[in-house]
TORVO-717134 format. One record per atom (N, C-alpha, C, O): x, y, z. Coordinates in pm, whole numbers, plus 50000, padded with zeros to 5 digits. Layout:
XYZ
...
***
This chain:
500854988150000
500005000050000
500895012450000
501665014750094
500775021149886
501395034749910
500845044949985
499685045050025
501895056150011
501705062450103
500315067650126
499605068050227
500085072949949
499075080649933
497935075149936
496905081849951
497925060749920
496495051349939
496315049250101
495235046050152
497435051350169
497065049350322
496345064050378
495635065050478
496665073050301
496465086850320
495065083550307
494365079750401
494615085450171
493205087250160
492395078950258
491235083050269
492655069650323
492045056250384
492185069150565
491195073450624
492945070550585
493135079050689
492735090650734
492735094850850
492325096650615
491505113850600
489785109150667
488945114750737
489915095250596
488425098150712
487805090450813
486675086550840
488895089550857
489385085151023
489485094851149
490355103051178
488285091051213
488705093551330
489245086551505
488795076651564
490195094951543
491225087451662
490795098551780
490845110851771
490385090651887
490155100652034
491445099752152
491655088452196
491975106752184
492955107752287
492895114452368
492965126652375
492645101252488
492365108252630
493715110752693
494325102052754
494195124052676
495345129752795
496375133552662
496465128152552
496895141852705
497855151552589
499485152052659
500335160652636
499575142152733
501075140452775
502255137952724
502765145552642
502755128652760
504295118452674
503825109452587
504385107452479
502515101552633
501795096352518
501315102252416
501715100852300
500205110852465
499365114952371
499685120752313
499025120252209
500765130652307
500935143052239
501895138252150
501995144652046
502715127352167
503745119952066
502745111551996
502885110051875
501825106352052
500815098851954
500025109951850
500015111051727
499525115551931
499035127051787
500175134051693
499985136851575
501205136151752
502305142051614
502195131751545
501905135451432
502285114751553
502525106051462
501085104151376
500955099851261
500285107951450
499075103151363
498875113451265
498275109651165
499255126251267
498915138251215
500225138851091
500135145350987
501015133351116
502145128651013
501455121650911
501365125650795
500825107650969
500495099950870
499085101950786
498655093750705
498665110350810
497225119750745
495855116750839
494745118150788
495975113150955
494745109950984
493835121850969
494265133350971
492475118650952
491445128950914
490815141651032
490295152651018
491185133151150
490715143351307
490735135151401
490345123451404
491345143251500
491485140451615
491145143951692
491425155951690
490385140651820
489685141551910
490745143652045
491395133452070
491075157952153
491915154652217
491225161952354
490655172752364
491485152552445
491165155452589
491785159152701
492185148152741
492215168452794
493245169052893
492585178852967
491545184452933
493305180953080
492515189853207
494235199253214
493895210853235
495125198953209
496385202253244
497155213953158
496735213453042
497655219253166
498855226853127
500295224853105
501035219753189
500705229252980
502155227852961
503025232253126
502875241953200
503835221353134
504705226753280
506325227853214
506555222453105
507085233053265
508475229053224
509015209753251
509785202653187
508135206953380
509185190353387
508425187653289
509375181053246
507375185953185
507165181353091
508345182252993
508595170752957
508795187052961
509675192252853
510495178752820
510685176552700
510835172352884
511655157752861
510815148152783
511405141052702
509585146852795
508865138752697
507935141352639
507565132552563
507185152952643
506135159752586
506505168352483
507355176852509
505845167552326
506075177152217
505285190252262
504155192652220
506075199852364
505675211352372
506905217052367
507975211252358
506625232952377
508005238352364
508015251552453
506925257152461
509195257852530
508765263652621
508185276652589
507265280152662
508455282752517
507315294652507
505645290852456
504815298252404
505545276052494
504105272252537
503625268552688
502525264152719
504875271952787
504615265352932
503155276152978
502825285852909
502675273553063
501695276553111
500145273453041
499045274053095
500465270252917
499035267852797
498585259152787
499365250352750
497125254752808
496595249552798
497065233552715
497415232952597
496995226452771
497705213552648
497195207452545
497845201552459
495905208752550
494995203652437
495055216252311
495125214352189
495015227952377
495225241852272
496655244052223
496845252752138
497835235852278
499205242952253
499275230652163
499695234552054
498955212752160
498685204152110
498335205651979
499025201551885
496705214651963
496365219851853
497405227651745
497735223751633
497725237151799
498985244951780
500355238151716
500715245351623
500755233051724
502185220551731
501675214151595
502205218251492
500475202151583
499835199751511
499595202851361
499915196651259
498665218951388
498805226551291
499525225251141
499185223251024
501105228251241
502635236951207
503085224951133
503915226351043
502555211551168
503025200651118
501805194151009
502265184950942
500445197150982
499635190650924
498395197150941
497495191651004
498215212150874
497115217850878
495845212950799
494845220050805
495815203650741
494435195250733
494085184950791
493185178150742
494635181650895
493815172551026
493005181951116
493375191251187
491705176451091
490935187151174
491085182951320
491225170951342
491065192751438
491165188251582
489865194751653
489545206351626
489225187851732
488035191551829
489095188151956
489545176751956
489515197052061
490095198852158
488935198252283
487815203052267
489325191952406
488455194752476
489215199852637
489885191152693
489155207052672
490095209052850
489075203952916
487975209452922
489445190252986
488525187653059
489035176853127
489755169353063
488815174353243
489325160253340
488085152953325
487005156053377
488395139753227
487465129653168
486665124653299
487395122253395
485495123153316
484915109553390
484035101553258
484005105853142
483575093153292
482525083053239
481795084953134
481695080253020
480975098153240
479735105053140
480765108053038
480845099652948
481575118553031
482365126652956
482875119852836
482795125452727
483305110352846
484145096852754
483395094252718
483765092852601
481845090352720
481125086052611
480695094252537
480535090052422
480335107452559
479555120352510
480995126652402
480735132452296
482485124452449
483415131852383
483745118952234
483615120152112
484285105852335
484975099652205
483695087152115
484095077852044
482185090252143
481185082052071
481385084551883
480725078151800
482015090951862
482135088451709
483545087851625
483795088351504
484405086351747
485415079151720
485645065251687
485195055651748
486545065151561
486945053251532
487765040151579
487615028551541
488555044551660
489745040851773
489635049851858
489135060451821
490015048451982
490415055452112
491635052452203
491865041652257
492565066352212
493815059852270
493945063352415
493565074652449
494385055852498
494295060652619
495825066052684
496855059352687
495705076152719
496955084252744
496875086152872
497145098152883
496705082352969
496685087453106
498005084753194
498835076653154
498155091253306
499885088353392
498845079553466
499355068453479
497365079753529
497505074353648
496845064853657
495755066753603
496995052353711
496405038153692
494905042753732
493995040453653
494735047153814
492785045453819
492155054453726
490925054753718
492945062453649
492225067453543
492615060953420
491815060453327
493625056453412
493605044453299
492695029953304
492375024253199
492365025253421
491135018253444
490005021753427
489155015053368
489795035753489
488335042953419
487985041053289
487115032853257
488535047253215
488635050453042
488465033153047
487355028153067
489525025853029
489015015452974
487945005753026
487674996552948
487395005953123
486384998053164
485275010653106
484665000153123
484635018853069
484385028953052
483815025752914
482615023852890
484765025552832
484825022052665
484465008152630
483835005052529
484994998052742
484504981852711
483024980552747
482364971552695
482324991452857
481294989452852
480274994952784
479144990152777
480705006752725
479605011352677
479815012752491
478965017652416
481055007652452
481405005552340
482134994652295
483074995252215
481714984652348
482534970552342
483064966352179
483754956452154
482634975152091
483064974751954
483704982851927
483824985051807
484094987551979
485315000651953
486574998952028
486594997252150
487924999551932
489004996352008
489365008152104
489225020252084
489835001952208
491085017052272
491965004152282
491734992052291
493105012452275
494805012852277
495045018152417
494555029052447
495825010652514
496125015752617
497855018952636
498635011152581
498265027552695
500165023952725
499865024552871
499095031552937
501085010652917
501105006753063
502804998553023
503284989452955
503245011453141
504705005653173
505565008153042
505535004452924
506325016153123
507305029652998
508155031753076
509315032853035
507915032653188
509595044353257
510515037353256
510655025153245
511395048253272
513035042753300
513715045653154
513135053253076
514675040953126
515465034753042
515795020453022
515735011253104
516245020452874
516875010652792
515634999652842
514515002652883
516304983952822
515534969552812
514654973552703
513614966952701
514754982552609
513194983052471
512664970652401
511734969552321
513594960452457
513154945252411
511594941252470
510634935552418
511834947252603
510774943152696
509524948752679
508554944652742
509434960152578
508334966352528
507134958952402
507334958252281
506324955652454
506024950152348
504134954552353
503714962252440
502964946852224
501954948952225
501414935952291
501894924652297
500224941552339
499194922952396
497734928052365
497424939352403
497024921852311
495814923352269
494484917752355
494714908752437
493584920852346
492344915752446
491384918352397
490854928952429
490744909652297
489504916052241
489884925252171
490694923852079
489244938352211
489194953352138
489624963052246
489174974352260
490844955352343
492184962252439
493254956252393
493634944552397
493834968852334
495224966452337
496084971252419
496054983552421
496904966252493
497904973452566
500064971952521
500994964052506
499694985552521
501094988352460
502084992252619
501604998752712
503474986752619
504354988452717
504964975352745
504764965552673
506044975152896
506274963552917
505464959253021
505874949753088
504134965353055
503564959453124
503794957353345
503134950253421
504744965153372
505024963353494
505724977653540
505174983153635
506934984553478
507684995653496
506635007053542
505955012853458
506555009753672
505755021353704
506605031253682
507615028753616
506325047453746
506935053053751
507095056753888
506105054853958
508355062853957
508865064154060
509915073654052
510325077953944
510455077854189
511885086754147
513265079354127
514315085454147
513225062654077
514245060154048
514115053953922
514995048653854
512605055453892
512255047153717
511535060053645
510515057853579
512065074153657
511305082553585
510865082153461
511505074253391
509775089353391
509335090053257
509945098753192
509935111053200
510985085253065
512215097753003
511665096652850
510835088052825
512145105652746
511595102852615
511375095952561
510295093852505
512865086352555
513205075952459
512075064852455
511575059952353
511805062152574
510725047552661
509205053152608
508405047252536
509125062752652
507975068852644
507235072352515
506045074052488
508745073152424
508375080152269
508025063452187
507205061752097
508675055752233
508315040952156
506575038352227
505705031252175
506505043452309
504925032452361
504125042052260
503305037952179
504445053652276
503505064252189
503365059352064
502265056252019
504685058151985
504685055551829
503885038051859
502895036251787
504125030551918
503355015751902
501745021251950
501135017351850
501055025352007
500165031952037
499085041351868
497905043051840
500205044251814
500065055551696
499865044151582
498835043151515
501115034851568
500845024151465
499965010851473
499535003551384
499855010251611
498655001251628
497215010051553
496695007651444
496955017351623
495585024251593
495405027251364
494485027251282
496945029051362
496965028951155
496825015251151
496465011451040
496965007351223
497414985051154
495474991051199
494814991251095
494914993851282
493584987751289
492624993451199
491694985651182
492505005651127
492115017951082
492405013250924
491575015850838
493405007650898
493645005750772
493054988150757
492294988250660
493094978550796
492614969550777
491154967150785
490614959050709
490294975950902
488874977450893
488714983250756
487484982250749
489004987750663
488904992450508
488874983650426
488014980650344
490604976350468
490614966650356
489534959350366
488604960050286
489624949150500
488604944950509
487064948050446
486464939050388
486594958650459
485004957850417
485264967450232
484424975050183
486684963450163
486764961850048
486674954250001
486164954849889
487144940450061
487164924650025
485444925450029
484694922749936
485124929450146
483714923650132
482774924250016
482244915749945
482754941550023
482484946249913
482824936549734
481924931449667
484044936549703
484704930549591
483774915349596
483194911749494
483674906349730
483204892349704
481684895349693
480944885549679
481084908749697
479854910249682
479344913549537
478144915249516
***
């Protein structure tokens, strides 16, 4: 498949991302690279400076809003991906009302009970709709140990155990691979739901 056939297949796609952090915000530069059609982005937070180590912000964006400086960044890199931004600290209600016409949903969160929310959240009230989760990133090096595991329509990207702490912090390198597997999972699923109901189509 060339670039430009993945393109068109991608323009009318939509991807929801809950949290605009080390994940999300490296997951949306990659998706916005590869043409996706809009993105859906959620966060309650602000650019800080300790972000700066793994987050695509830059400092004459510290204090701004992250879903709006997100937008911004975006843009500069792929001004025909449309973005619906939302500032908001997700609950339940919120996640179904924000990412219901999304195509995929990625889950970007730092903190385990809000990464449990979102996805028990989405399995229940959209059990046909994938989310992509990242769990277990910090630290450095072992990138062997990073890998995908699937569950149904959960995927979880990471090695699965590496919390974060002050001796396993969240550094780019770790952080920028769960994002990009996170980013190319959601294109492997986005592009084969196509092929797929082309075959269908064609044997019809």
């Amino acid at each position: 498949m060339t670039f430009k056939e993945i393109k068109t297949i991608l323009k009318k796609k939509r991807v929801g991302i809950a949290g605009c952090g080390g994940l999300g915000s490296n997951c949306a530069v990659a998706l916005a690279r590869t043409g996706i059609g809009k993105l859906v982005l959620a966060d309650f937070d602000v650019v800080r400076r300790s972000n700066l180590n793994r987050q695509h912000y830059f400092t004459d964006q510290l204090g701004q809003k992250k879903v709006f400086a997100l937008e911004d960044n975006i843009y500069f890199i792929n001004p025909s991906v449309k973005i619906e931004s939302h500032h908001i600290k997700l609950d339940p209600e919120s996640i179904v009302k924000i990412f219901k016409k999304c195509d995929v949903i990625i889950e970007a969160f730092d903190e385990a009970e809000m990464k449990q929310m979102i996805i028990e959240t989405v399995l229940d009230k959209f059990p046909d709709k994938p989310i992509i989760s990242g769990m277990g990133m910090a630290g450095f090096g072992d990138s062997n140990s990073i890998r995908m595991e699937q569950y149904a329509n959960l995927y979880i990207c990471g090695d699965m155990k590496t919390g974060i702490s002050e001796e396993t912090p969240p550094l780019a390198p770790r952080v920028g691979i769960v994002a990009m597997m996170q980013a190319n999972q959601a294109i492997q699923i986005l592009l084969a739901s196509e092929i797929d109901l082309g075959f269908k189509k064609a044997r019809e």
